[in-house]
Structures are given as C-alpha cells and as structure tokens.
TORTOR-872404 format. One record per residue: residue in one letter; chain; x, y, z of N, C-alpha, C in turn. Coordinates in Angstrom, 1 decimal, always signed. Layout:
% residues N
(site 'A', 'A', (X, Y, Z), (X, Y, Z), (X, Y, Z));
...
***
This chain:
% residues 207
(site 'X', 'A', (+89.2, +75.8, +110.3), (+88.4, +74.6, +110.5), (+88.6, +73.5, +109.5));
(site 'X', 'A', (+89.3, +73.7, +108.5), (+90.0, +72.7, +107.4), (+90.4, +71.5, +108.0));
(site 'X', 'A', (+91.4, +71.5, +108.6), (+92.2, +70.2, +109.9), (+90.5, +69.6, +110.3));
(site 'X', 'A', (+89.7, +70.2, +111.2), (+88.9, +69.6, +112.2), (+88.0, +68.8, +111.3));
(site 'X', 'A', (+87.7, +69.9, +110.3), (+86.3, +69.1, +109.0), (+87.3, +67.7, +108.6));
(site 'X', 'A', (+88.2, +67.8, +108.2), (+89.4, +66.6, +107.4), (+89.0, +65.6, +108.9));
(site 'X', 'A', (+89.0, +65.8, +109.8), (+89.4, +64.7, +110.9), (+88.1, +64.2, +111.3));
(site 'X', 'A', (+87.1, +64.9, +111.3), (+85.6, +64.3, +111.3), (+85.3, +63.4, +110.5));
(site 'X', 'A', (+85.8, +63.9, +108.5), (+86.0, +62.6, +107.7), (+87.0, +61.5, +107.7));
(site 'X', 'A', (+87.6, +61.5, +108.3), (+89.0, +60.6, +108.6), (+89.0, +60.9, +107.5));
(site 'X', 'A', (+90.0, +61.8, +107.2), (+91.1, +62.3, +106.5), (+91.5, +62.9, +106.8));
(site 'X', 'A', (+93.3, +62.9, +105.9), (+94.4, +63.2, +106.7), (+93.8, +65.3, +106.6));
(site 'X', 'A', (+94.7, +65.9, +107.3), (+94.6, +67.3, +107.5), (+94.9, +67.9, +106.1));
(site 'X', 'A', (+95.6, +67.3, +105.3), (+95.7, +68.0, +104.2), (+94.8, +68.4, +103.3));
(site 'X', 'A', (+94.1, +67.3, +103.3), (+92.5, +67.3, +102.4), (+91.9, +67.7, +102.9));
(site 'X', 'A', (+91.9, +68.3, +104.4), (+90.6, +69.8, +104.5), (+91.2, +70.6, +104.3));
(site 'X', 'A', (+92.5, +71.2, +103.8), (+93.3, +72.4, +103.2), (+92.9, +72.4, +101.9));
(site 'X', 'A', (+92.8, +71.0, +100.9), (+92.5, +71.5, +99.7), (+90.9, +71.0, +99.5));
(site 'X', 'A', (+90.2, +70.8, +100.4), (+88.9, +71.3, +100.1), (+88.1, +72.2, +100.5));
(site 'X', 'A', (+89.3, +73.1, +101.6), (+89.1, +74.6, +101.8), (+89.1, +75.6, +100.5));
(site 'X', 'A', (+90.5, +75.0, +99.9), (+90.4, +75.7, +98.6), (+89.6, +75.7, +97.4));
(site 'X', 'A', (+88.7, +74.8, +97.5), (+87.9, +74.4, +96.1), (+87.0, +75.2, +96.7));
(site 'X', 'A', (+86.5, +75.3, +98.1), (+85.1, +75.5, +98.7), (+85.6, +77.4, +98.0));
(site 'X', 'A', (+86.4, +77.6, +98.3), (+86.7, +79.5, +98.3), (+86.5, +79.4, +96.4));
(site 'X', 'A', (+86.9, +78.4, +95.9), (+86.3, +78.7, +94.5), (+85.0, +79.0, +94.3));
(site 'X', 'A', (+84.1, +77.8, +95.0), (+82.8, +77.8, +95.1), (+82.0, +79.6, +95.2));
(site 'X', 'A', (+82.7, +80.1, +96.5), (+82.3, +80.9, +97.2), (+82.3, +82.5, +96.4));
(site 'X', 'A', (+83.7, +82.0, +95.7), (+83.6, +83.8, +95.1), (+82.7, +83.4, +93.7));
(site 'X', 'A', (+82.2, +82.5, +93.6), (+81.4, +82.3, +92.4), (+80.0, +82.8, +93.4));
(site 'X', 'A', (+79.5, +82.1, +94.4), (+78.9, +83.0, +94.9), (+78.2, +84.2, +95.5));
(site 'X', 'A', (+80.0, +84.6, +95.8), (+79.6, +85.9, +96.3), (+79.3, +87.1, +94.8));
(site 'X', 'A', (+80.0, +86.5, +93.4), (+80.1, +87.2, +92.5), (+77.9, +87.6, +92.2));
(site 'X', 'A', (+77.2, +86.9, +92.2), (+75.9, +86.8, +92.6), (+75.5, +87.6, +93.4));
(site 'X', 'A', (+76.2, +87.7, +94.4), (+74.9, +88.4, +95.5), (+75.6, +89.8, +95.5));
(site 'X', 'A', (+76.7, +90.3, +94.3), (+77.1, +91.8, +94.2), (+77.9, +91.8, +95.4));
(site 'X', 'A', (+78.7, +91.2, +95.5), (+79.8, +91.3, +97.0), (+80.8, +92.3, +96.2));
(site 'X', 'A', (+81.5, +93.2, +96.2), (+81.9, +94.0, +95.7), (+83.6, +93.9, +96.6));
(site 'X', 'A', (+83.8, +93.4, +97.7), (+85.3, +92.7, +98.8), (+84.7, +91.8, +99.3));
(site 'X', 'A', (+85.9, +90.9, +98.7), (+85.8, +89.5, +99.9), (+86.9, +89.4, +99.7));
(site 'X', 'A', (+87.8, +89.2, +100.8), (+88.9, +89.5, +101.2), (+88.8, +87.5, +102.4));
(site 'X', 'A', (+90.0, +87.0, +102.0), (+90.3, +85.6, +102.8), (+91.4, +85.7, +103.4));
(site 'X', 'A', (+91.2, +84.6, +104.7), (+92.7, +84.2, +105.1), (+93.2, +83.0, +104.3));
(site 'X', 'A', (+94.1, +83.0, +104.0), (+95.2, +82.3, +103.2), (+95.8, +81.5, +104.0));
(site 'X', 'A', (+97.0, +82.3, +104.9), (+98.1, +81.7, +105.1), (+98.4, +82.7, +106.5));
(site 'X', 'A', (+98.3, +82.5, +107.7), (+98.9, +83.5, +108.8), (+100.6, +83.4, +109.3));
(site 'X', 'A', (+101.1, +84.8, +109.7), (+102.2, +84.6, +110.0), (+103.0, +83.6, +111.0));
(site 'X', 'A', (+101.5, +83.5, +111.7), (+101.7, +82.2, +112.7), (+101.6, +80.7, +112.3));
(site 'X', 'A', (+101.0, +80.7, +111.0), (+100.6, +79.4, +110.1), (+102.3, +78.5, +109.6));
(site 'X', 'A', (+103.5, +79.4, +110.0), (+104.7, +78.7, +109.8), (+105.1, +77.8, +110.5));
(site 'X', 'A', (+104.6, +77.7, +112.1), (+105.0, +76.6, +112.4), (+104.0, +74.9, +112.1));
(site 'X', 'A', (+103.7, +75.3, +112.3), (+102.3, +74.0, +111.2), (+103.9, +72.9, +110.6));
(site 'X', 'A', (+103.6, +72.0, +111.2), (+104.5, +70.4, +110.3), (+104.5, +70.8, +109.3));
(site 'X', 'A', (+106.1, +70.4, +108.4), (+106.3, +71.1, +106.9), (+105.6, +70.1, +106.2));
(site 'X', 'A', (+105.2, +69.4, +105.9), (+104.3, +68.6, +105.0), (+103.1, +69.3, +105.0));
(site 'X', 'A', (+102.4, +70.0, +105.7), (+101.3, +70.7, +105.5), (+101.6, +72.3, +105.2));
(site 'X', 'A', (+102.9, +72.6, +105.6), (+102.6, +73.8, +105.5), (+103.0, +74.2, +103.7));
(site 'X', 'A', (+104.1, +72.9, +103.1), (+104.6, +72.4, +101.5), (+103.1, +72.0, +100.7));
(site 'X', 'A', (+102.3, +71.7, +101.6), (+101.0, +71.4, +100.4), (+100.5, +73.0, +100.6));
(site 'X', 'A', (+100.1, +73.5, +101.8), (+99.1, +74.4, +101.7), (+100.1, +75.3, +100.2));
(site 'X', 'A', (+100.9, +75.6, +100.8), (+102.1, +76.8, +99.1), (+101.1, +75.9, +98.3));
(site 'X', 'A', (+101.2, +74.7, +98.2), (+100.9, +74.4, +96.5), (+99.9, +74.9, +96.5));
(site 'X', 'A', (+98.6, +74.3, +97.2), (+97.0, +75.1, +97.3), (+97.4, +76.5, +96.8));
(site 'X', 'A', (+97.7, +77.5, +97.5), (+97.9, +78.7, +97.0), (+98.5, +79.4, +95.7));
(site 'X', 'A', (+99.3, +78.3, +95.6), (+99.9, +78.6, +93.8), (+99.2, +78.2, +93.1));
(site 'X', 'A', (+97.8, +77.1, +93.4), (+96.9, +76.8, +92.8), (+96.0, +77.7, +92.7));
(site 'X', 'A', (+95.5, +78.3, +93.9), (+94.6, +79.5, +93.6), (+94.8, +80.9, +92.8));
(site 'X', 'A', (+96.0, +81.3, +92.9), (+96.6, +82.0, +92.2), (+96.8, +82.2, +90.8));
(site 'X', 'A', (+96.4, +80.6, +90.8), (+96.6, +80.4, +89.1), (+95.2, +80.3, +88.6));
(site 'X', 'A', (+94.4, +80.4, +89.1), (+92.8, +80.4, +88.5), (+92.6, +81.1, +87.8));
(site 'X', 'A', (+93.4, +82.2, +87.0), (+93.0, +83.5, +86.0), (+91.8, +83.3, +85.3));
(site 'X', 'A', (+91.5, +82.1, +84.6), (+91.1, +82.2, +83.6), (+89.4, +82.3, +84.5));
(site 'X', 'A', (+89.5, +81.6, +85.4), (+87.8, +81.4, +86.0), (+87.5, +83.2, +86.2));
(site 'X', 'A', (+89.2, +83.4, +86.9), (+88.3, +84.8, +87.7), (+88.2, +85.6, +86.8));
(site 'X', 'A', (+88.8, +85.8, +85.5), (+88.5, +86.8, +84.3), (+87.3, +86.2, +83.7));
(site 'X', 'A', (+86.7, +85.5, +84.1), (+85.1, +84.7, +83.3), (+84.3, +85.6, +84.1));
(site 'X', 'A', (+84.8, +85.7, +85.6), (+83.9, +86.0, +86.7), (+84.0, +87.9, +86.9));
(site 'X', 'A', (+84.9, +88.4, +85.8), (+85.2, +89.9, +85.8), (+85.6, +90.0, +87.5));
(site 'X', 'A', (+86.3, +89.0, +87.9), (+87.2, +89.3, +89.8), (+88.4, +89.6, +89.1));
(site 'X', 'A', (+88.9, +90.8, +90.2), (+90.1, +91.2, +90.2), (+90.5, +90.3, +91.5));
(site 'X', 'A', (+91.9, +90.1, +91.2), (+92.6, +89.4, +92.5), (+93.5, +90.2, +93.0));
(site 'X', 'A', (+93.9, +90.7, +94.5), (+95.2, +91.2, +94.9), (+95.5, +90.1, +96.3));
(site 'X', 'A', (+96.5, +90.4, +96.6), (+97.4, +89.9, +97.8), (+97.9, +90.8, +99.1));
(site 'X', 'A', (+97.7, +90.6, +99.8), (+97.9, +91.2, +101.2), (+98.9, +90.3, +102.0));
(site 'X', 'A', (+100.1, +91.2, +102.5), (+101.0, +90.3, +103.4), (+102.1, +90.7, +103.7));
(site 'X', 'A', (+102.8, +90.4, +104.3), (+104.2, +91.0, +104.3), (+104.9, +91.1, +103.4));
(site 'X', 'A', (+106.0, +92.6, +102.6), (+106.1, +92.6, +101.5), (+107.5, +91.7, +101.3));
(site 'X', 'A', (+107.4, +91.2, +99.6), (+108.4, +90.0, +99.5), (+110.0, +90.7, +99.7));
(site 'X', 'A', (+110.3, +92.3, +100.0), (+111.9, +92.8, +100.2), (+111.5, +92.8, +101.7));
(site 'X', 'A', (+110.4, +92.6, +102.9), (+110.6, +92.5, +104.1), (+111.7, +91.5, +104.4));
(site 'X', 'A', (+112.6, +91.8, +105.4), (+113.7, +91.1, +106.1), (+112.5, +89.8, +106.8));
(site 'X', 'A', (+111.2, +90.0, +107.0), (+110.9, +88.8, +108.0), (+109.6, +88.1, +107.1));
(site 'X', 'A', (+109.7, +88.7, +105.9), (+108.7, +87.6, +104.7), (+109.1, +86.3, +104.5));
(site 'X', 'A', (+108.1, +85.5, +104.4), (+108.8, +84.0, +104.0), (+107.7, +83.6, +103.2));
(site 'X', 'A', (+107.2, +84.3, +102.3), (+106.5, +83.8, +101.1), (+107.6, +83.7, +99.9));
(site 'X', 'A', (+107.6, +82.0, +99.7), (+108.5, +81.1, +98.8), (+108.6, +82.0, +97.5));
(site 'X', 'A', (+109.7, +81.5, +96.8), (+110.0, +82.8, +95.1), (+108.7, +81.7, +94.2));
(site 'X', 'A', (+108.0, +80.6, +94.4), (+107.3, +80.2, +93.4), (+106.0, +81.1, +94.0));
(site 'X', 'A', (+105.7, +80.9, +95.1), (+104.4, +81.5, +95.1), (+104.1, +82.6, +95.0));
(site 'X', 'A', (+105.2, +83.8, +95.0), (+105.4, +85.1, +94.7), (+105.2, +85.6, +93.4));
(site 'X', 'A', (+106.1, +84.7, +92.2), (+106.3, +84.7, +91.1), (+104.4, +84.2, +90.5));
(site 'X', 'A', (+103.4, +83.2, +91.4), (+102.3, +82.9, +91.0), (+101.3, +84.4, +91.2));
(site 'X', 'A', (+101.5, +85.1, +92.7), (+100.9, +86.0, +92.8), (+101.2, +87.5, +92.3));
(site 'X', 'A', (+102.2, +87.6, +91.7), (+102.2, +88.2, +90.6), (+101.7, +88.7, +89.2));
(site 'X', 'A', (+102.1, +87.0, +88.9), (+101.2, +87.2, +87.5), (+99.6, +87.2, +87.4));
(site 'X', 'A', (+99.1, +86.8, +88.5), (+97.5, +86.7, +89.0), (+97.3, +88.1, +89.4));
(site 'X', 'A', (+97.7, +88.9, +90.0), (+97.3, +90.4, +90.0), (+97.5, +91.2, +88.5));
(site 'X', 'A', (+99.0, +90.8, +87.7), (+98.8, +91.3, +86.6), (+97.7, +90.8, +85.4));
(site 'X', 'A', (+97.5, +89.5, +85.3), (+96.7, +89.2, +84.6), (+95.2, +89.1, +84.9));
(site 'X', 'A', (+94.8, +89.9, +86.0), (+93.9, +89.7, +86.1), (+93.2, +91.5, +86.9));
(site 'X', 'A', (+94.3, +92.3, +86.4), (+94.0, +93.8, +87.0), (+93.3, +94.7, +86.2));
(site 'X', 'A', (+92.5, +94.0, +85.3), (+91.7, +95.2, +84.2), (+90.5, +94.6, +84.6));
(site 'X', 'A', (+89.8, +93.6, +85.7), (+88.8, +93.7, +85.4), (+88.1, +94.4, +86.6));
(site 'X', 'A', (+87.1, +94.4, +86.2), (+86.1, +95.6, +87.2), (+84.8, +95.5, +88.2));
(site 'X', 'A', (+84.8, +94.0, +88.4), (+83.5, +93.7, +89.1), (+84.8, +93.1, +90.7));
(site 'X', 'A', (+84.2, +92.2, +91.2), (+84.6, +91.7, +92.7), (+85.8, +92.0, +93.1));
(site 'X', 'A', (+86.5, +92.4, +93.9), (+88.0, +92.7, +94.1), (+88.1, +91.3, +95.6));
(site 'X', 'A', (+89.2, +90.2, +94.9), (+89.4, +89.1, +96.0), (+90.1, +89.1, +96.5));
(site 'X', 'A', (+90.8, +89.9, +97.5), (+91.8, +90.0, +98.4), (+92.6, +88.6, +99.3));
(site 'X', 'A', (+93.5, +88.0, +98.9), (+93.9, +86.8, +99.6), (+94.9, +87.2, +100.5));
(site 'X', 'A', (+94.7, +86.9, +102.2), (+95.9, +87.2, +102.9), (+96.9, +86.0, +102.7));
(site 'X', 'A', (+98.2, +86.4, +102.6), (+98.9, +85.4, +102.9), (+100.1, +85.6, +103.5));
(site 'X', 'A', (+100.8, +85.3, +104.5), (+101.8, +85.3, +105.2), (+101.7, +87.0, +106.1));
(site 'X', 'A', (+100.3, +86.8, +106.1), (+99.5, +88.3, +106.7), (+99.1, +87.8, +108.4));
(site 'X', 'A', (+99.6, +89.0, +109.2), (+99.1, +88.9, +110.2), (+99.2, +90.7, +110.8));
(site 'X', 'A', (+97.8, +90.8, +111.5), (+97.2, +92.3, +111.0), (+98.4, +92.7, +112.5));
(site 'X', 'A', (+99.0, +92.0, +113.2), (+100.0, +93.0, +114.1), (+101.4, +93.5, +113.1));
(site 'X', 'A', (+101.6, +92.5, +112.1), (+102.4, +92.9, +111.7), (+102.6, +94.1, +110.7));
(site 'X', 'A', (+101.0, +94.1, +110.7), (+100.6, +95.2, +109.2), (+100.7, +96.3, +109.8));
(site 'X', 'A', (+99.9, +96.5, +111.4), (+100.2, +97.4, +112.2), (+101.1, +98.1, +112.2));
(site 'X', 'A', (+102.5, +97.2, +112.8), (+103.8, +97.7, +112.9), (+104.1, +97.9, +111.8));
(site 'X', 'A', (+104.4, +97.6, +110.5), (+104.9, +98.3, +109.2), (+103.9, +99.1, +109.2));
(site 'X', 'A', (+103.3, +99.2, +109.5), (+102.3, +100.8, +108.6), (+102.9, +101.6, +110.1));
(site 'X', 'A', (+103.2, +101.5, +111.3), (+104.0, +102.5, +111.8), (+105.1, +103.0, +111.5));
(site 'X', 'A', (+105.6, +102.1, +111.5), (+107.3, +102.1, +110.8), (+107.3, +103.0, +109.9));
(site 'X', 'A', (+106.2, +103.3, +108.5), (+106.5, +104.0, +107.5), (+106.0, +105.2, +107.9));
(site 'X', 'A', (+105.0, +105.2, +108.7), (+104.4, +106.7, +109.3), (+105.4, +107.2, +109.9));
(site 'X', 'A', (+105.6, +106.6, +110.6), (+107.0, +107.5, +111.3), (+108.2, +108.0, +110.6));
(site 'X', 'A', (+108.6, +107.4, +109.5), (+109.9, +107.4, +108.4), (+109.2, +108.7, +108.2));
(site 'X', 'A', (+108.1, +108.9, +107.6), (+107.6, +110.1, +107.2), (+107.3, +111.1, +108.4));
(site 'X', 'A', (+107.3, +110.8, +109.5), (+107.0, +112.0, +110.4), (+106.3, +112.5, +111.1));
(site 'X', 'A', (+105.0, +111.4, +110.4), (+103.6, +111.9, +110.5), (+103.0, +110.3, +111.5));
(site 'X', 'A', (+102.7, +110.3, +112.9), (+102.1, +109.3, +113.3), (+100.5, +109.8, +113.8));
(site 'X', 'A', (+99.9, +109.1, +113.1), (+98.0, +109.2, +113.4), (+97.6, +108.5, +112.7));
(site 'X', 'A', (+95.9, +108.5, +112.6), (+95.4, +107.6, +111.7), (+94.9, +107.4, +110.4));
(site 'X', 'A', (+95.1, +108.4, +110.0), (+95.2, +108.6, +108.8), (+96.4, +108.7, +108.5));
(site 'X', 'A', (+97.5, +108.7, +108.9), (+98.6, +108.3, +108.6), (+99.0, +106.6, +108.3));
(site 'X', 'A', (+98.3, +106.2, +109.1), (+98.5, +104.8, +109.8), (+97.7, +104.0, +108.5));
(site 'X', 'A', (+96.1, +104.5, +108.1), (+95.2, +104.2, +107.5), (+96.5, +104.6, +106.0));
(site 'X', 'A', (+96.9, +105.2, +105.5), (+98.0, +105.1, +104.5), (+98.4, +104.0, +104.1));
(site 'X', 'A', (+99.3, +103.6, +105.2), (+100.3, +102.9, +105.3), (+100.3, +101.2, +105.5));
(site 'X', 'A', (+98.6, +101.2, +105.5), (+98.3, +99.8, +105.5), (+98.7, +98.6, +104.1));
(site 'X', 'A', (+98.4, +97.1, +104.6), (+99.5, +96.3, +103.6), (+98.6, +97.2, +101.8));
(site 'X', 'A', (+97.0, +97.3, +102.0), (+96.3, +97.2, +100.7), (+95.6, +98.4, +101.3));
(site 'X', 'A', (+96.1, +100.2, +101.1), (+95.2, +101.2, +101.8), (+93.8, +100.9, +100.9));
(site 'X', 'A', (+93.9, +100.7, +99.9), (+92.4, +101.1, +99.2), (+91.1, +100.2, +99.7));
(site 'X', 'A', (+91.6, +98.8, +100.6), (+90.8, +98.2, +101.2), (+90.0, +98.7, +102.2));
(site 'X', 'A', (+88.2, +98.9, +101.8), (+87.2, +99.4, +102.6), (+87.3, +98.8, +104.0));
(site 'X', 'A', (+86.6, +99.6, +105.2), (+86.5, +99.1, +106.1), (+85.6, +97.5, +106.2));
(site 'X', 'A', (+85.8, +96.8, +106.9), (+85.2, +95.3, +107.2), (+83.7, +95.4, +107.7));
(site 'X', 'A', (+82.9, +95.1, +106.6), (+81.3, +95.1, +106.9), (+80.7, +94.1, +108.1));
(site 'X', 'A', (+81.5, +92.5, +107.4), (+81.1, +91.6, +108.6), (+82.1, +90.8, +108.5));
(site 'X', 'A', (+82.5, +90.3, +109.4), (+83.7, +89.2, +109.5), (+83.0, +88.1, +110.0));
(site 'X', 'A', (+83.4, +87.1, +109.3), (+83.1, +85.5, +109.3), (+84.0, +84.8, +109.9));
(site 'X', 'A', (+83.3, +84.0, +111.0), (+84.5, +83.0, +111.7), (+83.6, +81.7, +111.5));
(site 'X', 'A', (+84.0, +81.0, +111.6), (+83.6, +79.8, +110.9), (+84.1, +78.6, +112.1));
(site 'X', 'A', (+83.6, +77.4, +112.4), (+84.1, +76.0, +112.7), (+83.9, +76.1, +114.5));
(site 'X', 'A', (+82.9, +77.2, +115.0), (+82.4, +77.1, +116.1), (+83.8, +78.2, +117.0));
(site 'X', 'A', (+84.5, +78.6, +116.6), (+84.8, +79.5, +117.2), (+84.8, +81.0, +117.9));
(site 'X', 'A', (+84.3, +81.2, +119.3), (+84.0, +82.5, +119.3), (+84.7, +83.0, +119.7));
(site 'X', 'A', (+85.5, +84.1, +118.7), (+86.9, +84.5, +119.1), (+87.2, +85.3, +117.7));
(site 'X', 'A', (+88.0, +86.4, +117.4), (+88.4, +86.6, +116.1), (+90.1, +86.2, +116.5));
(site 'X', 'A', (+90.8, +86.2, +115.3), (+91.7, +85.8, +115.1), (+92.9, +87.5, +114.2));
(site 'X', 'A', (+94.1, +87.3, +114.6), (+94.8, +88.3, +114.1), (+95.0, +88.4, +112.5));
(site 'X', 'A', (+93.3, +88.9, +112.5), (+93.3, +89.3, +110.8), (+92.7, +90.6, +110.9));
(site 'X', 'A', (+92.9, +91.6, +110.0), (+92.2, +92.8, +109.5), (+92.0, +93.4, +111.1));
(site 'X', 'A', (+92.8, +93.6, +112.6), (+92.5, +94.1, +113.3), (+92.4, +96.0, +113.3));
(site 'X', 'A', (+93.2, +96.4, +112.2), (+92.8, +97.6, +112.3), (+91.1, +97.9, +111.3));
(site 'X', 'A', (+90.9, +97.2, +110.3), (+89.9, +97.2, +109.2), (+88.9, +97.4, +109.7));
(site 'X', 'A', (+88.3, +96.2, +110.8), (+87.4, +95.2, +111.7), (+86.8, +96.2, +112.4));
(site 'X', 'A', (+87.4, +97.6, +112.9), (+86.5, +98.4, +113.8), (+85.0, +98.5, +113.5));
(site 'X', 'A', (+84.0, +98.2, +114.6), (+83.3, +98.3, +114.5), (+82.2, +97.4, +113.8));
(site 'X', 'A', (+82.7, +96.6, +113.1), (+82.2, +95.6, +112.1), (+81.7, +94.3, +112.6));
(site 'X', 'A', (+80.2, +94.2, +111.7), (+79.8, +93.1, +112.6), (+80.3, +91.4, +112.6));
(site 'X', 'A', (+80.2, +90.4, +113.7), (+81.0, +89.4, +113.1), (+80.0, +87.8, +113.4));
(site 'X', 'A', (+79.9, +87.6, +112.6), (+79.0, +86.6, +112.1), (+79.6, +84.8, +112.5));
(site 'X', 'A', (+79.2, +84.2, +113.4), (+79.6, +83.1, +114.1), (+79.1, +82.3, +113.8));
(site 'X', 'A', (+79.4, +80.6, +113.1), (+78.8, +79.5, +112.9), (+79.8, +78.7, +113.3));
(site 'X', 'A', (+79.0, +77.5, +113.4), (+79.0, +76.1, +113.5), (+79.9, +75.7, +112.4));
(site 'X', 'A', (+79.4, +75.7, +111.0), (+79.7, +75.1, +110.4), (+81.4, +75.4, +110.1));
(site 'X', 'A', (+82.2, +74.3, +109.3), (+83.5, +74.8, +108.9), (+83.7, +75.4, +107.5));
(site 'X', 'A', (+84.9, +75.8, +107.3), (+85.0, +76.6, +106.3), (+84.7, +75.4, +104.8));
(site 'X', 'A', (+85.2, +74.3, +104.5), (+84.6, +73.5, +103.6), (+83.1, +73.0, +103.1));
(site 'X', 'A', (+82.4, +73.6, +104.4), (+81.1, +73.3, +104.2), (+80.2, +74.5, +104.2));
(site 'X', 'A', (+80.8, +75.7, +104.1), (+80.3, +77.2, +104.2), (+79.6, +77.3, +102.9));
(site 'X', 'A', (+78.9, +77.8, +102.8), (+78.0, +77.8, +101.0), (+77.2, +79.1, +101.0));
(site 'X', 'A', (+76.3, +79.3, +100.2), (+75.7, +80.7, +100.0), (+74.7, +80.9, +101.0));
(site 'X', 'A', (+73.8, +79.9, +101.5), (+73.3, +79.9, +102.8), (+73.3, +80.6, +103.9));
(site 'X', 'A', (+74.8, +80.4, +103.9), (+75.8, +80.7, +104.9), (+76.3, +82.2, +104.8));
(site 'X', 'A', (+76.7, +82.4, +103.4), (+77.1, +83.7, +103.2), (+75.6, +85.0, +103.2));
(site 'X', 'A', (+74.6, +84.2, +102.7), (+73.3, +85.1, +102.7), (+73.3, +85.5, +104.4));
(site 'X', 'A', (+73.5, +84.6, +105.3), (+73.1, +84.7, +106.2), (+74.0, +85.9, +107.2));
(site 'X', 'A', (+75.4, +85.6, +106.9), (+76.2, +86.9, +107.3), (+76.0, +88.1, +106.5));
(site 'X', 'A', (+75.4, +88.1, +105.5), (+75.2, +89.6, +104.8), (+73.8, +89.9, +105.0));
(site 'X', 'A', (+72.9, +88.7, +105.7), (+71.8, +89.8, +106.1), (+71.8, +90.6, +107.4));
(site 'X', 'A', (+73.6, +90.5, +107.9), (+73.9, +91.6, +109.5), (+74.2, +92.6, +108.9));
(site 'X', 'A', (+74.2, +93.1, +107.3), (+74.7, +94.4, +107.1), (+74.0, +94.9, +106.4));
(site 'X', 'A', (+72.9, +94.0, +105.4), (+71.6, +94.6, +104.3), (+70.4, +95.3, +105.2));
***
C-alpha cells in the first residue's frame, strides 16, 4: 500500500516506499513494547523485480538503509535476520551492496536476545517451497518435516497472525507454508499509517 498512500498524498511512489520504511522503524519500536517476540516483514518480493527501475534502485537503497540501523536495533536488544533466495542461487538478484549490508546487520547485531526481525527480501514463499524440496529430495527424504528443515529461516515459528494492510482481501505469496492455520488480520489502513493501534488490534486475534 506504499504506491497508493504516496498517490493519495500526491507524491511520487517513491515516498510511500520510504515512508514505509521509517513507519517499520516506528513499528518494531513498538512491537519491542508489547513483547512481540517475531515480526517478520515483506521487504522486497520475487515478483517486486519488474516494478520500473527507478523504484525498484530506490527501494535497494531503502533496504540498505534498513539494514544499516544496528545501532537503534542493538538499543532495542532486536536481533535482525534475512529471508530469501540464497545469494549462490543461480535465480537470486539481491545486488553485492545490499548483501554485503545484510550481512553485516545479522553479524552485528546476533548477540542480542529480545525481538528476532525477520526481513523478506527477494523472498517469495513458492520459491522457498521449491528449494526446501530440492534439498529434501538431494537428501532423500520428502515429507514435512523434511520440507519444515529445509525452509529459507527453519527456526522461524509458525505465523500467529498475518497482516494485510491497504484494504486488501487476499494474502499475497509470503510465508505460504508458515501461515497454516494462522489468523489474518485485514484493514483499511496502509502500511505508512499502521501504528500500535493497529498492531494491538491484530494481536488481540491471538491474546
């Protein structure tokens, strides 16, 4: 909902990409409050490549921006990881700067021990599917707990409530194996204007 919120304010689409990004600063500050223990975002979808290159050249920077927040999320005791296609996959197209950003943001930021922020990027959960088969099968072994292995982040819990944001009723190809069963929390509002309100309100479908 970034584009639609930007176009309500007449502004251009970019500036609801980076006031998506500020808003997800906002957010894990406070989700770090209400004891959210995963919050896991979409970033960047595999499908998000065809997007006009001027948008799709700012969003990278947004994300090597976020990436680089160490200092807030070690104030905030968040750990950061990345979810996605891995960077030796033949069909990865996450750039060497933003790789080389989310690198050093999981290392400098892997000792701490309160929120785990999971960012998808260049993630799309068919694709995670198919590699987590591909390796099940290399091994021999296809089922689901095989499958559950072999996912992009296995240690990632199943999905409590999923948030769709900007009036859409529909999920989108994220976390489709995670998501079983999970409840999914539908607003109006867009992702730049999502606030703790909002988040109190999708975590009163699982308290």
């Amino acid at each position: 909902g970034n584009g639609r919120w930007a176009k309500r304010q007449h502004l251009p689409r970019t500036e609801g990409h980076t006031e998506g990004e500020e808003n997800l600063a906002r957010l894990v500050r406070v989700a770090v409050t209400r004891n959210v223990g995963w919050l896991t975002v979409f970033g960047f979808s595999t499908e998000n490549w065809v997007r006009p290159r001027g948008e799709v050249r700012h969003i990278l920077g947004l994300h090597k921006k976020l990436f680089g927040r160490v200092a807030e999320l070690n104030e905030l005791n968040v750990r950061i990881q990345w979810m996605g296609r891995p960077f030796d996959s033949p069909e990865a197209r996450t750039p060497k700067y933003v790789q080389r950003a989310i690198r050093k943001a999981l290392k400098d930021t892997a000792q701490n021990t309160g929120m785990v922020l999971t960012v998808a990027f260049d993630y799309g959960s068919h694709a995670e599917i198919v590699h987590a088969a591909r390796a099940a099968a290399a091994q021999g072994v296809v089922d689901e707990a095989a499958l559950d292995a072999q996912m992009y982040v296995p240690e990632l819990p199943m999905v409590d409530v999923m948030v769709r944001t900007s009036g859409e009723l529909r999920v989108s190809n994220f976390m489709l194996w995670q998501a079983e069963g999970c409840a999914v929390y539908f607003t109006d509002t867009p992702w730049p204007e999502f606030d703790g309100d909002e988040l109190d309100a999708a975590l009163a479908l699982v308290n």
